[in-house]
TIMI-730383 format. One record per residue (C-alpha): residue in three letters; z, x, y. Coordinates in steps of 0.02 Angstrom, whole numbers, padded with zeros to 5 digits, always signed. Each point is the difference from the previous one (the first is absolute). Example, Ala and Ser with C-alpha at 12.3 -4.5 7.8 and 13.67 -1.06 7.14 Angstrom:
residues 2
Ala+00390+00615-00225;Ser-00033+00069+00172;
This chain:
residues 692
Unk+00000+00000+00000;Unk+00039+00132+00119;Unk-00168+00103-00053;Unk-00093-00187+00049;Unk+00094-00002+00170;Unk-00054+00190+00034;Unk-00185-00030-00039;Unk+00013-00172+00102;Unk+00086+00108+00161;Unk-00120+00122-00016;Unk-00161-00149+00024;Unk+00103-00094+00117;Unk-00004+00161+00112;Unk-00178+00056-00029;Unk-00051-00170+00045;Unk+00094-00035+00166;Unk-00063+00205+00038;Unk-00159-00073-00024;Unk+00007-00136+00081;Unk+00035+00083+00159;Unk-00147+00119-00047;Unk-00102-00149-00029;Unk-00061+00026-00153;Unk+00019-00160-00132;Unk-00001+00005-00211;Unk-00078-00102-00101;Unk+00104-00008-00165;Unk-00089-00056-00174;Unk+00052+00015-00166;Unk-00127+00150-00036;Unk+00022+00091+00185;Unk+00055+00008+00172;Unk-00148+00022+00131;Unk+00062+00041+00179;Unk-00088-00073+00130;Unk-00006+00098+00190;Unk-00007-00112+00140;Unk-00165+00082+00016;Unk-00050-00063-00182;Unk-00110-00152-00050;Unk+00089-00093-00116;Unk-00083-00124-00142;Unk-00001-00179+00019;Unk-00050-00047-00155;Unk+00086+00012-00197;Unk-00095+00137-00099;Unk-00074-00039-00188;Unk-00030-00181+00077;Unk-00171-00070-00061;Unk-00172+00053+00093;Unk+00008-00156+00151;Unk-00194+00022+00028;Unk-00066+00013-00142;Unk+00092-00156-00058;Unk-00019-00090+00135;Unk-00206+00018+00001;Unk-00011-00015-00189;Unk+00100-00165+00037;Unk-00126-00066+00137;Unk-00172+00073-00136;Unk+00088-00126-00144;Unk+00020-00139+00108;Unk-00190+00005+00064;Unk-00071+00042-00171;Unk+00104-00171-00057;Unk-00066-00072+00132;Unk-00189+00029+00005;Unk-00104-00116-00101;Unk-00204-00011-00039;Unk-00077-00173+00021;Unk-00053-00063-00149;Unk-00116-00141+00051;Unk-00157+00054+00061;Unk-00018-00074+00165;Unk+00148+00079+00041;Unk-00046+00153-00059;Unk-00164+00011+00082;Unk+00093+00015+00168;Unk+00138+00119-00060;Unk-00152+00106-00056;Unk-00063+00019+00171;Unk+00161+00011+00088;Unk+00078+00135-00106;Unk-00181+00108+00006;Unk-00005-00011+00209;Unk+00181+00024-00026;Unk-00009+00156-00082;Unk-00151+00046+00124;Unk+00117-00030+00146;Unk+00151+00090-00059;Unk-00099+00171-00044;Unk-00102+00023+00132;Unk-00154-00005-00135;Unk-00165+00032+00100;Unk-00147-00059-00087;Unk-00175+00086+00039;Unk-00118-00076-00100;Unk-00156+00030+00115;Unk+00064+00183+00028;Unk-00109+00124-00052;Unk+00026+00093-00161;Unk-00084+00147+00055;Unk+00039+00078-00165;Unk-00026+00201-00015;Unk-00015+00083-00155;Unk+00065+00186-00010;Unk-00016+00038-00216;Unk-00072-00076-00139;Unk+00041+00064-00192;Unk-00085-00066-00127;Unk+00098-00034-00167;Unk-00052-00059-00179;Unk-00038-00189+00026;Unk+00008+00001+00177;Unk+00035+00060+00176;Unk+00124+00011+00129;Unk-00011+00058+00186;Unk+00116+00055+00138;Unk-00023-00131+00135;Unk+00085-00048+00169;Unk-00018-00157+00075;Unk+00053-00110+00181;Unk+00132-00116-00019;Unk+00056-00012+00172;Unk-00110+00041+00152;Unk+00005+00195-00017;Unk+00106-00003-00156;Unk-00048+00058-00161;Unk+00073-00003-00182;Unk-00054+00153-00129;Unk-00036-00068-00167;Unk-00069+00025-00165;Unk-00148-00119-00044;Unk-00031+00003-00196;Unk-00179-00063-00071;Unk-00043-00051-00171;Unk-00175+00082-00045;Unk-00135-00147+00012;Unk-00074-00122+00107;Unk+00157-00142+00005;Unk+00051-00108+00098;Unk+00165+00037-00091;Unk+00165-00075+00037;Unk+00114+00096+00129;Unk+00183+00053+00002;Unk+00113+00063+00155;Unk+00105+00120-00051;Unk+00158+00018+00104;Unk+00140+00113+00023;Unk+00161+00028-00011;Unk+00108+00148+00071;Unk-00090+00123-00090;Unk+00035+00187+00029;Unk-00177+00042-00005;Unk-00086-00152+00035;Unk-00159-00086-00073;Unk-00021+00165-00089;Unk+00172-00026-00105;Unk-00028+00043-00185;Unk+00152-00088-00054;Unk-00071-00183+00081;Unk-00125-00033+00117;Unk-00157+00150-00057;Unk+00022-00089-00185;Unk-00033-00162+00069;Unk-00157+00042+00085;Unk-00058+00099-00165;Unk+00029-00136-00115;Unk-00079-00165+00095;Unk-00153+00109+00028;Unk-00003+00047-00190;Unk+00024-00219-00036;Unk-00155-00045+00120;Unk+00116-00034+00163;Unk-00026+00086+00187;Unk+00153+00059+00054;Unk+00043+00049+00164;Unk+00186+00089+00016;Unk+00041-00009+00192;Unk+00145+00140+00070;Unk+00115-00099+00071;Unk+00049-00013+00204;Unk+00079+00163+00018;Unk-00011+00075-00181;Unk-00127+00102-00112;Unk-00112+00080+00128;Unk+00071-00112+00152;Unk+00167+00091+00032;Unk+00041+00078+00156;Unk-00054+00205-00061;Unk-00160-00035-00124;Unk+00051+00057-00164;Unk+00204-00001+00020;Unk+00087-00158-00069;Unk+00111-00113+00106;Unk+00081-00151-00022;Unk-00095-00136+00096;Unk+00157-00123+00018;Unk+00167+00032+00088;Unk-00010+00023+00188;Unk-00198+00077-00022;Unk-00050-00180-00067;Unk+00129-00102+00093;Unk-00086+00057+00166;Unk-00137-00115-00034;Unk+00134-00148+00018;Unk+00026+00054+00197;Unk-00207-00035+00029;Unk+00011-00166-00069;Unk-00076+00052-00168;Unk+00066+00048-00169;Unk-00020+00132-00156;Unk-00024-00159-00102;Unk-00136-00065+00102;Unk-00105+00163+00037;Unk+00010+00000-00168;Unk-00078-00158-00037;Unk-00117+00027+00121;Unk-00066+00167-00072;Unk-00002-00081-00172;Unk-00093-00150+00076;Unk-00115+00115+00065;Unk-00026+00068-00188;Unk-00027-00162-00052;Unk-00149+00000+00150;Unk-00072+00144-00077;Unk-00003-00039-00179;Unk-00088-00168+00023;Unk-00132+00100+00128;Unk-00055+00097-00149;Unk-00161-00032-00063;Unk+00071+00036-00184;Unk+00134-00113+00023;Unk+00055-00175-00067;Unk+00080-00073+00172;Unk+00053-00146-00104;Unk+00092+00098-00129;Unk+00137+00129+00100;Unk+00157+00024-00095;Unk+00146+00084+00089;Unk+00138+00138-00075;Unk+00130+00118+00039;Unk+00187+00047-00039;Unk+00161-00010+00098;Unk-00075+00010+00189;Unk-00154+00001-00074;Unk+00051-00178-00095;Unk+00081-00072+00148;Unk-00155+00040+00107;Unk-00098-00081-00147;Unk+00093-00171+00013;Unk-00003+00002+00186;Unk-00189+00029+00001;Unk-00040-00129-00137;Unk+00104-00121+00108;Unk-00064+00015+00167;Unk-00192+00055-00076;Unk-00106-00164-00099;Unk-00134+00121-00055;Unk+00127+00081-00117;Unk-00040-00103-00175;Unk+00150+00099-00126;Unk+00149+00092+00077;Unk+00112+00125-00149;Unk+00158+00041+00131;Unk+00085+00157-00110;Unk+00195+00051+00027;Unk+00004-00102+00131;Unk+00027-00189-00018;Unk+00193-00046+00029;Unk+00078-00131+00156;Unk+00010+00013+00146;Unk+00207-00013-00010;Unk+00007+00162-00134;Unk-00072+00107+00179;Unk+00144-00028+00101;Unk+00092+00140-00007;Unk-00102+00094-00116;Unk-00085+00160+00031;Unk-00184-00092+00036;Unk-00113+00077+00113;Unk-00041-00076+00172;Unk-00180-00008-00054;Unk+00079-00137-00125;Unk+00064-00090+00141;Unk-00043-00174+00078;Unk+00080-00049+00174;Unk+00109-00135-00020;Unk-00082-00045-00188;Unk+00165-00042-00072;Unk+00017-00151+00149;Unk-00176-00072-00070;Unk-00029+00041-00179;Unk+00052+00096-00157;Unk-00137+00086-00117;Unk-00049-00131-00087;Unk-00049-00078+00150;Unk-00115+00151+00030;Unk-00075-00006-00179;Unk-00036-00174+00004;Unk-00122+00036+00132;Unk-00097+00074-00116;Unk-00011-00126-00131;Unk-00102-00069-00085;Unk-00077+00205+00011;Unk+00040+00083-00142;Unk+00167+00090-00004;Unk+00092+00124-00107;Unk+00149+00080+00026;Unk+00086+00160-00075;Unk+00166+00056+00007;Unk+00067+00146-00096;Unk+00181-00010-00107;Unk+00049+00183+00064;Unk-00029-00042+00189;Unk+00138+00071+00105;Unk-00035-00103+00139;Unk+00105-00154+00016;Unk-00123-00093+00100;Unk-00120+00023-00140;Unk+00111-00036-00163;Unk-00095-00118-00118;Unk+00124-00128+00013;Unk-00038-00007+00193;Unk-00211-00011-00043;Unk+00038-00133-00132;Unk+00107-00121+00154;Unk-00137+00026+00106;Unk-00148-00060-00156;Unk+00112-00152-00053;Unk-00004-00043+00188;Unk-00182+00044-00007;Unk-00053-00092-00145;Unk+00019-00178+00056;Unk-00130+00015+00131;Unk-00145+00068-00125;Unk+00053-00145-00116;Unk-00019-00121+00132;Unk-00176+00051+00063;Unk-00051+00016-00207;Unk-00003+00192+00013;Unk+00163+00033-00129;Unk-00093+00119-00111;Unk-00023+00091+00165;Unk+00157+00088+00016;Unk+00076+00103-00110;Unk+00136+00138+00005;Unk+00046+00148-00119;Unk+00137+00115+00002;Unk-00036+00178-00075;Unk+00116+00125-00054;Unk-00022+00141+00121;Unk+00060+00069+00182;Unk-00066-00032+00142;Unk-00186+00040-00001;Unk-00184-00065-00016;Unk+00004+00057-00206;Unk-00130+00002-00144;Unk+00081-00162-00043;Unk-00024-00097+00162;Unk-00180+00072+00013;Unk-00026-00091-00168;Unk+00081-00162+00074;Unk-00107+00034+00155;Unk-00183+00018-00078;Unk+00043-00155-00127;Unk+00039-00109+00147;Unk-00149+00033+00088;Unk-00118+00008-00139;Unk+00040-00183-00027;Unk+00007-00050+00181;Unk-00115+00105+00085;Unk-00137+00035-00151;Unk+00029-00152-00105;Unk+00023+00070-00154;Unk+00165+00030-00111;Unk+00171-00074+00010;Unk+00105+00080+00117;Unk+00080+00093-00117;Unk+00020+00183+00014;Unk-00152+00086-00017;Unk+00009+00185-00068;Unk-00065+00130+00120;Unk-00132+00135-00017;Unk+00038+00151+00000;Unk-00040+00100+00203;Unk+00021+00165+00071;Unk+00109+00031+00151;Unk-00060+00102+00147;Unk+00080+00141+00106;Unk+00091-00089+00154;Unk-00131+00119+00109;Unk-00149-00076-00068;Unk+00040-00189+00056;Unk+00064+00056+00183;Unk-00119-00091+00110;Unk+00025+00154+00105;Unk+00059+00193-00017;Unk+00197+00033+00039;Unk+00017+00024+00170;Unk-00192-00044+00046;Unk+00034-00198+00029;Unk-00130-00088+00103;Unk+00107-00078+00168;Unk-00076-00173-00038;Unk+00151+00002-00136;Unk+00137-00070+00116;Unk+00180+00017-00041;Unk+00146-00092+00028;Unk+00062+00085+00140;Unk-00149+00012+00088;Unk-00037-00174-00025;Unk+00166-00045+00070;Unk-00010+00102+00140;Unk-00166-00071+00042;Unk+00049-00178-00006;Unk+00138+00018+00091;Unk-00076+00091+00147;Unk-00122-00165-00007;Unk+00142-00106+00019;Unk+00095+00094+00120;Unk-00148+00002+00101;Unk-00026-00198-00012;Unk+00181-00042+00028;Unk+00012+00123+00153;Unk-00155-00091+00087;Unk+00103-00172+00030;Unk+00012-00030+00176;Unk+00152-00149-00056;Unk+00126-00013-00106;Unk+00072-00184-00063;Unk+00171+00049-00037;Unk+00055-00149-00094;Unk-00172+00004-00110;Unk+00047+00191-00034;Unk+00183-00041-00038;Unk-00048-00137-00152;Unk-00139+00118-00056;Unk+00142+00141-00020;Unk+00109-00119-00085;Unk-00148-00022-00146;Unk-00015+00186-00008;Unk+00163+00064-00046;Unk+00027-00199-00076;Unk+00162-00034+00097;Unk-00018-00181+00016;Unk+00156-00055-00103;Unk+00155+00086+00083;Unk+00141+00026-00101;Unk+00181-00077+00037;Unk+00163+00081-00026;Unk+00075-00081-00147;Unk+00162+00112+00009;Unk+00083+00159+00073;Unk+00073+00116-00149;Unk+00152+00099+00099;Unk+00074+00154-00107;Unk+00130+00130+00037;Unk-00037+00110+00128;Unk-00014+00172-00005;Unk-00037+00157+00101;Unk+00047-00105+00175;Unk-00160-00124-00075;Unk+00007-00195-00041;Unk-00104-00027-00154;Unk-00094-00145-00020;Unk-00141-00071-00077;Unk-00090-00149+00043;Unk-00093-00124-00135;Unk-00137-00104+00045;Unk-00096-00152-00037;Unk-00116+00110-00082;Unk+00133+00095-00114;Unk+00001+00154+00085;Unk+00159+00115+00019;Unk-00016+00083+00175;Unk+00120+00140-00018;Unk+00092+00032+00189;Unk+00102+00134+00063;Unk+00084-00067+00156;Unk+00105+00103+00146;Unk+00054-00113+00130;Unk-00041+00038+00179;Unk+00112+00089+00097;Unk-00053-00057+00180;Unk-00054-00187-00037;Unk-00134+00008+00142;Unk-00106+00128-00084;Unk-00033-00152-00145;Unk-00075+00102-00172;Unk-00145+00099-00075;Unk-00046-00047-00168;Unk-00082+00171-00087;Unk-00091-00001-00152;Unk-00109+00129-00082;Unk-00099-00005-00159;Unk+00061+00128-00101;Unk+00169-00098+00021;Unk+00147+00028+00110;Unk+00059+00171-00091;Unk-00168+00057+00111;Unk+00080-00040+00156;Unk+00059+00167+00117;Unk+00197-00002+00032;Unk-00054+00049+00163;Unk-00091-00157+00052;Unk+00159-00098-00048;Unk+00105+00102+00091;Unk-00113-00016+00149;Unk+00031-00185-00001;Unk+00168+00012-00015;Unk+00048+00109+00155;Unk-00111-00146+00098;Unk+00104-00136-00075;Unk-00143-00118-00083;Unk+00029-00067-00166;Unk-00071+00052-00158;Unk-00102-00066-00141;Unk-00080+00090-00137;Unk-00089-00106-00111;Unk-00090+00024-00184;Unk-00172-00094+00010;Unk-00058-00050-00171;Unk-00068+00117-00108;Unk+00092+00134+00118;Unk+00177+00100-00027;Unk+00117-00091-00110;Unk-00135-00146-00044;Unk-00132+00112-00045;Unk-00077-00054-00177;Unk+00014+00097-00158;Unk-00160-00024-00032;Unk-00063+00103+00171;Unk-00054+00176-00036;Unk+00102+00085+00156;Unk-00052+00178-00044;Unk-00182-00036-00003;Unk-00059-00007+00206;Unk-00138-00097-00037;Unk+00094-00143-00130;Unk+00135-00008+00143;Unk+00007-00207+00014;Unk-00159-00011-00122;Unk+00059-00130-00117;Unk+00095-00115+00119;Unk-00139-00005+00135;Unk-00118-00034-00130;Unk+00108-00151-00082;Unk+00057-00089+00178;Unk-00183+00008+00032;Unk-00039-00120-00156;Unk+00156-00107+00040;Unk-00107-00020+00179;Unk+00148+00110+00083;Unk-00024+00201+00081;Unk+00129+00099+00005;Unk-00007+00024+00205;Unk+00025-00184+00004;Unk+00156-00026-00118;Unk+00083+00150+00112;Unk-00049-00108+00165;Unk+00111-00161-00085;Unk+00129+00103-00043;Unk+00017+00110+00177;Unk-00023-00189+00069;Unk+00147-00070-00123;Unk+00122+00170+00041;Unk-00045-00041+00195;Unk+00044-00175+00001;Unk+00169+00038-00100;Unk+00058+00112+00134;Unk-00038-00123+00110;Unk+00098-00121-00061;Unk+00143+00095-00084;Unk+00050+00096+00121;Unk-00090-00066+00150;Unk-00108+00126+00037;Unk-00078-00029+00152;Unk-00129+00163-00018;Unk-00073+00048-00167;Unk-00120+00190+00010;Unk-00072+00044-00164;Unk-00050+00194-00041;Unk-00108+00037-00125;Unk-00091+00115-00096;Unk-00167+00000-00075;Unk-00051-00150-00070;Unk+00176-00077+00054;Unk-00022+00033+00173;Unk-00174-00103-00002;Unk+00093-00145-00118;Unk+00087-00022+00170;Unk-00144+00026+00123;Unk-00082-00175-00107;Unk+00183-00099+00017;Unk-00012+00034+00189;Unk-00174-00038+00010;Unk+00020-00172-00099;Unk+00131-00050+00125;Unk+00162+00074-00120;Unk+00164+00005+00110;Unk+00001+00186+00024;Unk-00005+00086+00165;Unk-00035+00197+00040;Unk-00090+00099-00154;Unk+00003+00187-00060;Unk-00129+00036-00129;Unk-00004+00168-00075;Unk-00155+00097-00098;Unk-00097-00156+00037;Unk-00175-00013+00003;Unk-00077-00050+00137;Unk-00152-00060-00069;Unk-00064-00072-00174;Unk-00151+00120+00018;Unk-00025+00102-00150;Unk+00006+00169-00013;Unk-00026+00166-00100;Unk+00096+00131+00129;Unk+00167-00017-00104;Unk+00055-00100-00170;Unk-00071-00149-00049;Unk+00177-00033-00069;Unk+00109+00030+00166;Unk+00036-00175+00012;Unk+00052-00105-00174;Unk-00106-00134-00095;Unk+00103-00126+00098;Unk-00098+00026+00168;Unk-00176-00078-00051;Unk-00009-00166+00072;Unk-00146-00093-00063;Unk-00137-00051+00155;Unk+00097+00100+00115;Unk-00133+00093+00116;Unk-00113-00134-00006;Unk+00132-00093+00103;Unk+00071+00137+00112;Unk+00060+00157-00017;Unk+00198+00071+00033;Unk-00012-00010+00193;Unk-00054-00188+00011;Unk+00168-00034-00099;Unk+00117+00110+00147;Unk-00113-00119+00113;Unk+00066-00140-00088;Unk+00180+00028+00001;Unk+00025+00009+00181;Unk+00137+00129-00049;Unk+00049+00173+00068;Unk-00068+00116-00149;Unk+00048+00193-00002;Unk-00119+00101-00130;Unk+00087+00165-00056;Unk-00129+00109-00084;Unk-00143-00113-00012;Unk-00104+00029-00141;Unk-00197-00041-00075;Unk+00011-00079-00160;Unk-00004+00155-00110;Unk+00148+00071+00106;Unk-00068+00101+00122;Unk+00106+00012+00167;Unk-00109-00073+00131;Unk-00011+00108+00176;Unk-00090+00039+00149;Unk-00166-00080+00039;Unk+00017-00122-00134;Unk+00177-00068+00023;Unk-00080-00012+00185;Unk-00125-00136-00080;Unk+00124-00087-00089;Unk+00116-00010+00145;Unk-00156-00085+00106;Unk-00049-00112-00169;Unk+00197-00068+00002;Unk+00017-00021+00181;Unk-00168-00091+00000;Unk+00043-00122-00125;Unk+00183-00041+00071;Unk-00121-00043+00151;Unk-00117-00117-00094;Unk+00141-00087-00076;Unk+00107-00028+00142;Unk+00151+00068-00070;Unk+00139+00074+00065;Unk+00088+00182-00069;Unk-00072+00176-00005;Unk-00049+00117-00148;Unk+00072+00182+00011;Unk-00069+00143-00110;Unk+00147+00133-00008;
């Protein structure tokens, strides 16, 4: 007993010494943390379940329960053409039918039983695709297959998927024509060096009102243009393939494109709910498709076409497990039965990883032989026997020798948006209230949250911790430091690598002037970041959350501006705060540009590292700035400086930056400073835009 009161002396005097120090523990059963009064301390309970990924998984259940097909055929006449202009709409598809081909040949190599040449061709006014065109010897017409890709390594020259393809339709009496994706194969950035053409690269396209998936389409539309121009070619009889990308593209072309008479989608057919929160690329992704439509709802646009699908048993990809295909053809089914067109569909699942195999080629070339040729069952049909090429020999051009008609994504980005800067810059008016509600549909903040109830937990480190839940079941962690002169009202700070990211020095600035403090975890940031977020990887930063709120018909930017806009109005009314600053970095700082520019309750703004336009660039990193800044349609309406017109707010910029993260100076923070001051003018708002 005495040893217990000599230990409990001992912490009764270290704790009032550092109390007067003012330093605070935290005491667990595993360990005692000690907390400065210069520390951060958590809100939140460790080893608690991961909120976002719940919560969005949650939302993708409900709308898969939710979406049905109609299954009279009135009905479904006019879903049909809804859901296609739908799909049109949301991607940003740009169809070019009376566009010139202008198709150049660079190689031709003749094998046994027929030919196959190195080809580029327009797809876009001054865009080009490289491709490999493969001929059966003999007069035709034959039947035609697009061959799409997938995120290949190497391209359409790939000896593990898409070069067999090519080989063995040409062998079975079928042109095929295997397409490079947008911004793979020979149409990366450096000719010759791989890069993935998602993430941030792909994601760019979002900002010019356009989309991976739709260039996509369009390019493979295009292919469809050229195979039916072919004087050895069947126009009535094109077939459509590819795995994983490649398969998605293939459903999304077959869809959208009536010429395509038999579709075989490979690794690739799952719902629409198994891609939220699953590592999908953005080229995968439809704006707001999980508000309209799950996959079945695609696929039925294709019926009554012909339509197989193959999904392997050894997949590692959730979104592509053969229970998820098999939801998706059930769903399917109904639709062929009603127009008469059962035997149709069909679906197989094969025992291998993820791939475009021997096996599917079999499924492939017995599919089409019955529905593009007549002849067989549809069963597998047992390939012949091919020789694979060097990947040198199907370049349409020599590494490091590309013709410039082969635009990349970056260029292409940086093109467009100069186009649109240039249009948006020429208004001589600006209607503020038509620009506010046309903001609101970008960043899809129509529905604002209410504050269901404030969570208060012990304090710690001088800081109240609190977190707010919403009508929307979100957990917006708070730290909270009263202000010590009540005139000087608070600053809410937020930065999106979390508030552990936040200098000790910038607090302590604010506290010597009195204001009051906020520090506040956005979703998907600091202690609400997902588990299923790949933090170490720059360009992943955000990648699978932006890309799920985008399905749900959320962005990221936009969720941050309704909960800056919930924190705001809880100081307000809490503790009657009469002035309410927000500081922010990044992407944060812009989350509250938007709330002051949609009329949010927030007075004078700091943004930090922000850009000051959507521009693209190549002086810096395409991944400066995280997935969750892409806002879909964004230059098309304005640009940054039209939103600080907007706001009517005094704005101070430290270290303004482009969008790859180069520090804007001199001459050209000269033009932006005329470009903001311009547009404050046009709009008749009040405030002033600093660049520090």
């Amino acid at each position: 007993m005495k040893r217990l009161l000599f230990v409990f002396g001992i912490f009764l005097a270290v704790h009032l010494h550092a109390r007067a120090a003012g330093i605070m523990y935290s005491v667990s059963s595993s360990s005692w943390k000690v907390l400065t009064s210069d520390s951060l301390p958590s809100v939140l309970t460790n080893n608690r379940a991961d909120l976002i990924e719940s919560r969005l998984r949650d939302q993708a259940v409900l709308k898969f329960g939710a979406h049905q097909i109609p299954l009279n055929r009135q009905d479904f006449d006019k879903y049909q053409i809804w859901l296609r202009n739908s799909i049109i709409q949301k991607t940003g598809l740009v169809v070019n039918p009376n566009l010139p081909l202008n198709i150049k040949e660079t190689g031709s190599i003749q094998m046994k039983g027929y030919r196959i040449k190195n080809i580029a061709f327009q797809t876009l006014p001054g865009v080009y695709a490289t491709a490999n065109l493969f001929i059966p010897d003999g007069k035709g017409p034959f039947p035609a297959v697009i061959n799409m890709l997938g995120h290949w390594r190497k391209g359409k020259s790939e000896k593990d998927g898409p070069q067999p393809l090519g080989h063995s339709l040409a062998l079975n009496g079928y042109v095929c024509l295997t397409v490079d994706p947008w911004g793979a194969g020979e149409r990366t950035s450096e000719h010759g060096v791989f890069e993935y053409h998602g993430a941030n690269l792909g994601a760019s396209l979002l900002n010019i009102g356009e989309s991976l998936n739709g260039i996509q389409i369009s390019d493979n539309m295009r292919g469809v243009d050229l195979l039916s121009s072919l004087p050895y070619v069947d126009p009535k009889n094109i077939g459509a393939t590819g795995a994983s990308g490649g398969g998605n593209q293939t459903m999304w072309l077959a869809a959208i494109d009536e010429r395509i008479k038999a579709a075989v989608p490979v690794v690739s057919i799952g719902t629409f709910e198994s891609y939220i929160m699953r590592s999908n690329c953005v080229c995968e992704l439809l704006n707001d498709g999980l508000t309209m439509t799950e996959e079945a709802g695609v696929l039925s646009l294709i019926a009554p076409r012909a339509l197989k699908m193959c999904n392997h048993k050894q997949d590692a990809a959730p979104a592509f497990f053969p229970v998820e295909m098999q939801r998706t053809f059930e769903n399917t089914k109904p639709v062929y039965k009603m127009l008469g067109a059962e035997s149709k569909i069909s679906s197989q699942v094969i025992d291998r990883t993820h791939g475009y195999w021997s096996e599917d080629r079999e499924a492939m070339l017995g599919w089409f032989d019955l529905h593009l040729k007549g002849i067989g069952t549809g069963a597998p049909k047992k390939e012949l026997p091919f020789e694979l090429l060097p990947d040198e020999q199907l370049y349409v051009y020599p590494i490091g020798k590309r013709d410039p008609i082969i635009t990349t994504t970056a260029a292409y980005s940086e093109r467009r948006g100069k186009e649109l800067r240039a249009a948006f810059l020429n208004a001589s008016t600006i209607d503020v209230s038509e620009k506010q509600e046309e903001l609101r549909n970008i960043l899809r903040t129509h529905v604002q949250p209410a504050l269901r109830k404030a969570h208060q937990y012990t304090s710690l480190g001088g800081w109240d911790r609190l977190a707010l839940e919403s009508s929307d079941d979100k957990l917006i962690p708070l730290l909270h430091m009263a202000p010590s002169v009540p005139s000087m009202g608070y600053i809410i700070i937020s930065n999106p690598s979390g508030k552990k990211a936040i200098s000790l020095e910038q607090i302590d600035e604010l506290k010597k002037k009195g204001q009051g403090i906020v520090i506040v975890d956005l979703s998907g940031t600091g202690e609400v970041v997902s588990n299923k977020e790949n933090t170490a990887n720059k360009s992943m930063v955000l990648h699978t959350q932006s890309r799920s709120e985008l399905w749900l018909g959320k962005t990221i930017l936009g969720e941050w501006v309704k909960e800056l806009g919930l924190v705001s109005e809880y100081l307000r009314s809490k503790y009657q705060a009469q002035k309410v600053n927000l500081d922010g970095t990044r992407e944060s700082g812009l989350a509250g540009l938007f709330l002051a520019a949609l009329g949010g309750r927030v007075d004078d703004l700091v943004l930090r590292e922000a850009p000051l336009s959507y521009q693209f660039d190549t002086d810096g990193s395409v991944d400066f700035f995280s997935m969750g800044i892409h806002l879909p349609g964004f230059l098309v309406w304005g640009d940054v400086s039209l939103v600080a017109a907007l706001s009517g707010k005094n704005i101070k910029v430290i270290n303004p930056v482009s969008m790859s993260g180069v520090k804007i100076s001199g001459n050209r923070l000269e033009e932006f400073q005329t470009e903001y001051a311009r547009l404050r003018t046009l709009a008749r708002q009040q405030g002033n835009t600093i660049f520090n």
